[in-house]
C-alpha positions in Angstrom: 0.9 19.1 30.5 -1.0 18.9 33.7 -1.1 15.2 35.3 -4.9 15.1 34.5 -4.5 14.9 30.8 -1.5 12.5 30.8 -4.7 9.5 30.9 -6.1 11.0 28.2 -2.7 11.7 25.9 -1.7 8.3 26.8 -5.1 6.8 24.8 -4.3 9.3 22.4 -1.0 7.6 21.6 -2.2 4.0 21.9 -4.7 4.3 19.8 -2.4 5.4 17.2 0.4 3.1 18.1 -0.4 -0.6 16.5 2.5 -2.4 19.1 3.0 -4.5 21.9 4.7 -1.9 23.7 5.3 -2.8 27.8 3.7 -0.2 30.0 2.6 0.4 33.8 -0.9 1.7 33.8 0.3 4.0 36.9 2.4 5.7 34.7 0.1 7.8 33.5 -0.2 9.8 36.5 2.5 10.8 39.6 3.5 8.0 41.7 1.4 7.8 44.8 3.4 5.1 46.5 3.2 2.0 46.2 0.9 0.4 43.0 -1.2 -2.4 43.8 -1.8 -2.9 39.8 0.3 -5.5 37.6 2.5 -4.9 34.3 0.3 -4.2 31.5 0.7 -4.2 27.5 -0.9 -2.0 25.2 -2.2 -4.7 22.5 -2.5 -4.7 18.7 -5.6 -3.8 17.2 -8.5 -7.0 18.1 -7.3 -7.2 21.9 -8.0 -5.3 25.0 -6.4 -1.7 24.8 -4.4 -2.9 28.3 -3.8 -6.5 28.8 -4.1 -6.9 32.6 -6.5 -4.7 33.5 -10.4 -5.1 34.3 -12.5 -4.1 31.3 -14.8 -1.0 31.1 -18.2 -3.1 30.4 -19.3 -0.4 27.7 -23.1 -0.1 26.6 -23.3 2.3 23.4 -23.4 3.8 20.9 -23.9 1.1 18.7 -20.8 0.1 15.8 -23.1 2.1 12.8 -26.1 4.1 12.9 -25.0 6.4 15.7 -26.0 9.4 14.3 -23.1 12.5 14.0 -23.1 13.2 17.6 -23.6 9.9 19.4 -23.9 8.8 23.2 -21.1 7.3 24.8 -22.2 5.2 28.0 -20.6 2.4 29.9 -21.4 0.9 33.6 -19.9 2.4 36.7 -16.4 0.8 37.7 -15.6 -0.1 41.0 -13.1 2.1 42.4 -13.2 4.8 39.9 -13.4 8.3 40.7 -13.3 9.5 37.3 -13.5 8.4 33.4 -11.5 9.4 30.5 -13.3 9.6 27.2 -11.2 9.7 23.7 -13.0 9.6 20.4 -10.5 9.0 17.2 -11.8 9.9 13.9 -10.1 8.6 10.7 -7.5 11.1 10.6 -6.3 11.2 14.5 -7.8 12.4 17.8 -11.3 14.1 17.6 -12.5 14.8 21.1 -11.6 13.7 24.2 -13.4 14.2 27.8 -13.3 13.5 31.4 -15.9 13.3 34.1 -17.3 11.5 36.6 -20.8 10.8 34.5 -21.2 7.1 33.2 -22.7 8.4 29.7 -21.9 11.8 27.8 -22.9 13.1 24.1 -19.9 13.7 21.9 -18.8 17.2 22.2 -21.0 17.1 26.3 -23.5 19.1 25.9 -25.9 18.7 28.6 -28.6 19.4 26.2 -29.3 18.1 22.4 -27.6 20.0 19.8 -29.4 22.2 18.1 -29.9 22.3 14.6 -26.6 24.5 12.8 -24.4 24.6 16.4 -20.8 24.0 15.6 -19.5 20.9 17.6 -17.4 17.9 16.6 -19.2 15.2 14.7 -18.6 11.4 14.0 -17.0 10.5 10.7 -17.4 6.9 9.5 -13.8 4.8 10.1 -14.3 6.7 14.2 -13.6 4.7 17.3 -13.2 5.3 21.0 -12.6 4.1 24.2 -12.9 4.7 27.6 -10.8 4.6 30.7 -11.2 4.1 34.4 -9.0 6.2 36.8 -9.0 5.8 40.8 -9.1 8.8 43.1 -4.9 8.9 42.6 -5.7 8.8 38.9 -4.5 5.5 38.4 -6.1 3.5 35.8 -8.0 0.4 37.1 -10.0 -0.5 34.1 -10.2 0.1 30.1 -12.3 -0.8 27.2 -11.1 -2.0 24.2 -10.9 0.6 21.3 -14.5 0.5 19.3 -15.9 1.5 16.0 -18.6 3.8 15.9 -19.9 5.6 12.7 -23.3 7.8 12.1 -24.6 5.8 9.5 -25.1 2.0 8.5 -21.7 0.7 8.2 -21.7 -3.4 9.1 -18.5 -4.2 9.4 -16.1 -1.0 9.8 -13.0 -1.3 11.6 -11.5 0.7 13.9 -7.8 1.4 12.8 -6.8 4.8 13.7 -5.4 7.0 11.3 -6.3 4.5 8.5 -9.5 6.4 7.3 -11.6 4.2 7.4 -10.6 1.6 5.5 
């Protein structure tokens, strides 16, 4: 697996893990030397996805009434080089991404879908979360796991794997 996607797995697996598992955020990439980053956990559902480290301040989509093929934005982090997208549908990983951009349309095309193109969509009981990764590619910020779904849904939680409900 090259050492870019190990961010991106890593999300994959803690969004489907519901533990308190003990991990070092600069594990997810080769060690560069020394880490200036602290211990941090991988929390149960309700908490930051990584006690310990800043949070990625994330601005939409909104929780329901994203539409199929929503826009994922956040602010810019200090100190990050790149970003790690993953978007979980109710049945496990649905699309993940990485970039440098601070907002992206699920699937990334640069342009609006047109009408009949083939692409991942957003299923109600989705969530995602996005990660900030230093030039080294270690992670100096994360945001919490979020729901998103395309129509009204007040409420929904976002539980991985549990469709939905």
């Amino acid at each position: 697996m090259s050492a870019r996607l190990v961010p991106i797995a890593a999300l994959l697996m803690l969004g489907s893990m519901a533990c308190s598992k003990a991990i070092r955020p600069e594990a997810t990439s080769p060690p560069q030397g020394p880490s200036p980053y602290q211990e941090a956990t991988a929390a149960p559902f309700g908490q930051p996805l990584l006690k310990g480290l800043p949070q990625v301040e994330v601005l939409g989509p909104p929780e329901s009434g994203a539409g199929e093929v929503p826009v994922f934005s956040w602010e810019s982090v200090e100190g990050a080089a790149t970003y790690d997208l993953v978007v979980l549908g109710p049945d496990g990983p649905l699309w993940a991404w990485q970039g440098k951009e601070t907002e992206v349309a699920l699937g990334a095309l640069p342009f609006e879908r047109p009408p009949g193109m083939g692409g991942p969509v957003i299923a109600a009981g989705s969530c995602w979360s996005v990660i900030a990764l230093n030039a080294d590619g270690h992670v100096v910020a994360a945001s919490d796991f979020l729901p998103v779904s395309p129509a009204e849904s007040i409420g929904h939680i976002c539980v991985p794997g549990s469709g939905g409900q």
